[in-house]
C-alpha positions in Angstrom: 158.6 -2.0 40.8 157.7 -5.3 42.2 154.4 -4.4 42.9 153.5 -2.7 39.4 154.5 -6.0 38.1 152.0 -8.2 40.2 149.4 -5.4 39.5 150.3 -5.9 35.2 149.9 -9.6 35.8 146.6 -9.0 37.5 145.3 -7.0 34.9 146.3 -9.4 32.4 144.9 -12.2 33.8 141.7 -10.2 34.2 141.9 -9.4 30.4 142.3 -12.8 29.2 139.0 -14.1 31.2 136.9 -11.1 29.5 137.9 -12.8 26.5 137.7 -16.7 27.0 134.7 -16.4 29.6 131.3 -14.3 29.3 131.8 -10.8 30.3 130.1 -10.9 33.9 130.6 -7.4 35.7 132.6 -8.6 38.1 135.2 -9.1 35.8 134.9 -6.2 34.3 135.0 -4.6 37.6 138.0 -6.4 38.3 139.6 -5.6 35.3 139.0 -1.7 35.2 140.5 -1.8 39.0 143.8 -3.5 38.5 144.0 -0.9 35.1 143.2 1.8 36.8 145.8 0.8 39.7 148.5 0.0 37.1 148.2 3.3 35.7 148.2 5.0 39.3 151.4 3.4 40.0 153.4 3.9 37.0 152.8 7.3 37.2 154.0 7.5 40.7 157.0 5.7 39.8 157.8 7.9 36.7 157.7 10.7 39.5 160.4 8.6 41.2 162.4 8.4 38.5 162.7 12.4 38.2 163.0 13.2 41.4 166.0 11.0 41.8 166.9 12.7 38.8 166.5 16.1 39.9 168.5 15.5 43.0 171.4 14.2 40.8 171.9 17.2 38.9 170.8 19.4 41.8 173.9 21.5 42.0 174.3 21.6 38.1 172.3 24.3 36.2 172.7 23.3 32.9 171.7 19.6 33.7 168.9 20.8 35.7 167.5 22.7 32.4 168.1 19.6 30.2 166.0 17.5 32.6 163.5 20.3 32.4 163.2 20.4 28.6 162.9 16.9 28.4 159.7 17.2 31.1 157.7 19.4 29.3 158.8 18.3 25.7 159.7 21.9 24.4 160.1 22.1 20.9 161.9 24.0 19.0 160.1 26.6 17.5 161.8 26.6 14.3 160.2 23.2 13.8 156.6 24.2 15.2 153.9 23.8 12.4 151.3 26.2 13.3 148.3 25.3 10.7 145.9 28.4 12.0 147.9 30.8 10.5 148.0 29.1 7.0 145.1 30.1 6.1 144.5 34.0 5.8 140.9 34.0 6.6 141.4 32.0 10.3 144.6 34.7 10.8 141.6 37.7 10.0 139.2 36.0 12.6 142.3 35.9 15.2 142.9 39.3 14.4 139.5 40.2 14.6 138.6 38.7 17.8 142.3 40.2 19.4 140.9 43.7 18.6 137.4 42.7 20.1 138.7 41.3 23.0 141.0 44.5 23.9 138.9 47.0 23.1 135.4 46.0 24.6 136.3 47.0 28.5 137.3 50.4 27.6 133.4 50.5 25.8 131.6 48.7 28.4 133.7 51.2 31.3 131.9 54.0 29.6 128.5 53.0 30.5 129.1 52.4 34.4 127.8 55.2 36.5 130.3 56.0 39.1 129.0 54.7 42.5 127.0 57.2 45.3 130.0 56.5 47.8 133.4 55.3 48.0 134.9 52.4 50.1 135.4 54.4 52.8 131.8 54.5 53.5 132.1 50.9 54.5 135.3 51.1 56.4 133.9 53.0 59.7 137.5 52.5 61.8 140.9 53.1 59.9 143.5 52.9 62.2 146.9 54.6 60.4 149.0 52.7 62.5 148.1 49.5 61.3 149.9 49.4 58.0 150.0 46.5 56.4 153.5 44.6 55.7 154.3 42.0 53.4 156.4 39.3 55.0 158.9 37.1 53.5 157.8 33.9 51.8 160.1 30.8 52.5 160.3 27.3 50.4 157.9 25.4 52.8 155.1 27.8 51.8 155.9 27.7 48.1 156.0 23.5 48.5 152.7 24.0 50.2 151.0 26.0 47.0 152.3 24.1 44.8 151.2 20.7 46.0 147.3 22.3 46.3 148.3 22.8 42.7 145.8 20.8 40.3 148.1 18.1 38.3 146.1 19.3 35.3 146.1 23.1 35.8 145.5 25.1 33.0 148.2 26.6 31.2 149.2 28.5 28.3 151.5 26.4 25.4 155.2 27.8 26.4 154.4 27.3 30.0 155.8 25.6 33.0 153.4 22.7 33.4 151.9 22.1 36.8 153.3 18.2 36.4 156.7 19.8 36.9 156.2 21.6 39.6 154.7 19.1 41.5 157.9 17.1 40.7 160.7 19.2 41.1 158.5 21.1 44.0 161.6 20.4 46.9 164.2 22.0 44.8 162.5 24.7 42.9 160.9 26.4 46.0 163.9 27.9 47.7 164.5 29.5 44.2 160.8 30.6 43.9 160.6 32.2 47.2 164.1 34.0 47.1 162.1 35.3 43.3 158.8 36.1 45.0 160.6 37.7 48.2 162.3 40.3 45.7 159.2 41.1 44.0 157.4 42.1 46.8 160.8 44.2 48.2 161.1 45.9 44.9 157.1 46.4 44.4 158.1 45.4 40.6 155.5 42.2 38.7 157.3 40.7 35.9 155.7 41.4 32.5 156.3 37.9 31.1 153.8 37.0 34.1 151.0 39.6 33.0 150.4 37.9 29.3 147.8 35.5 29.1 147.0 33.2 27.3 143.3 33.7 25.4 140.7 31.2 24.1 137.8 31.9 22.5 135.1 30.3 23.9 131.7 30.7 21.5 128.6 32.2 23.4 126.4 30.6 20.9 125.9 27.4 19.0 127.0 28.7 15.8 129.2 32.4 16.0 129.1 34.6 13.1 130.7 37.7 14.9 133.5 38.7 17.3 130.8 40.1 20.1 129.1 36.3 20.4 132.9 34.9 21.8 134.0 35.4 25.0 137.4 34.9 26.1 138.9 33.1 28.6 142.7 34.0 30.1 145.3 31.5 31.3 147.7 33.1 33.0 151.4 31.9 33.7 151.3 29.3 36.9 154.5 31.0 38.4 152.1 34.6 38.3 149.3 32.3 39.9 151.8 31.3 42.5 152.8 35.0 43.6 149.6 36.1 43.9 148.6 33.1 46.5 151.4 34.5 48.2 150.0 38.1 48.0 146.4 37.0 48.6 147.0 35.4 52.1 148.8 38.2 53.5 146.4 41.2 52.0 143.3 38.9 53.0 144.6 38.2 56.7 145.4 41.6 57.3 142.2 42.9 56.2 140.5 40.5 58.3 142.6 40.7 61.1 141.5 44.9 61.1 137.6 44.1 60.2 138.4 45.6 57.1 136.2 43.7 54.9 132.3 44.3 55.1 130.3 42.2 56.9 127.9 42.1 54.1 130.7 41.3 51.5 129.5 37.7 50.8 131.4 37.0 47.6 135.1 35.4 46.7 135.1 34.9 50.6 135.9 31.7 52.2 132.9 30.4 54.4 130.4 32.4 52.6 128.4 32.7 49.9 125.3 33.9 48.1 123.0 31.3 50.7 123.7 33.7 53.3 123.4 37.1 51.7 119.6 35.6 50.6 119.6 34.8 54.5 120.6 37.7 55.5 117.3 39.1 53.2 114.7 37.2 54.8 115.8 37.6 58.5 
């Protein structure tokens, strides 16, 4: 606290010369610094408040929630305003573009051409007793994910915000991996985690139909979570076997479409 306060002073200071003196850039240099630092700290100290908070009410549930609720500002939805849906012909285009968006894979699947082989083809050694387990997650893994989280992460509206994750990362992680643990023993993916959230994003400088929209999904951050979990064991056993193709070059770490061009000219 002591130090925002020199750092407020600072700034302060610096704002007052802009003012009374000519605006040389070193001033303003020196003024968007101490801003930029004072913002930097009060945010970590507002981070320190919570967790102190958190650890208060660690053992109570219903203080725990409270704390929550007053994080991510839920309102009730009684008192939500939702001005879209006032107007008939916006709720038609929502409509419009919700029957659009779910129906255009199943029309676009038809056209595909099944492929000349399967993925076996590329797989010359399967090895049956290799089967590939899933092993238990534990808190320090989840704290791990979570702080690689981006603090602005997208997410849909009635979301957990990645903020609070970040924040309440050393308690909610021994819940989150005794969650993610019974997923994978029970094979079972919670619906609530399978809606997205869709935007409309406009293919075109001025849309006039559903078709020149595309959408874009955001999908719960506790789903994104579970499947980090998933990813890094399915992706290390599949590498461990030489499962994957050595010509697969995309959504692979260390390799990209420099080396499949590469791999062309040599």
């Amino acid at each position: 606290m002591e130090q925002l306060h020199i750092v407020k002073c600072r700034r302060n200071t610096a704002k007052k010369k802009l003012i009374l003196l000519d605006n040389t850039n070193f001033i303003i240099r020196q003024y968007k610094a101490y801003t930029n630092k004072l913002t930097y700290l009060k945010e970590i100290s507002k981070q320190n408040d919570y967790k102190q908070a958190f650890k208060k009410c660690h053992h109570d549930t219903k203080k725990t929630w409270k704390l929550v609720n007053e994080i991510i500002a839920i309102k009730n939805k009684s008192q939500q305003n939702n001005k879209l849906f006032e107007d008939s012909a916006c709720q038609k285009q929502c409509e419009d573009l919700n029957s659009f968006f779910s129906e255009v894979g199943k029309s676009l699947s038809t056209n595909i051409k099944p492929p000349p082989t399967t993925y076996r083809h590329f797989i010359t050694h399967i090895n049956p007793k290799n089967s590939l387990f899933l092993s238990p997650t534990d808190a320090y893994e989840i704290q791990l994910l979570i702080k690689n989280l981006k603090m602005k992460s997208n997410s849909s509206p009635n979301d957990i915000p990645s903020k609070f994750l970040k924040i309440a990362s050393c308690i909610v992680s021994e819940w989150l991996s005794e969650l993610f643990n019974k997923c994978m023993t029970t094979g079972e993916f919670p619906d609530s985690w399978k809606i997205a959230h869709i935007t409309p994003i406009p293919k075109v400088h001025s849309p006039i139909s559903s078709s020149e929209y595309k959408p874009t999904s955001v999908l719960p951050l506790l789903s994104k979570l579970f499947e980090k979990v998933l990813y890094h064991r399915v992706y290390s056993y599949l590498t461990e076997h030489n499962l994957i193709d050595k010509r697969q070059y995309g959504f692979r770490e260390n390799h990209s479409t420099y080396l499949a061009i590469t791999t062309i000219y040599d």
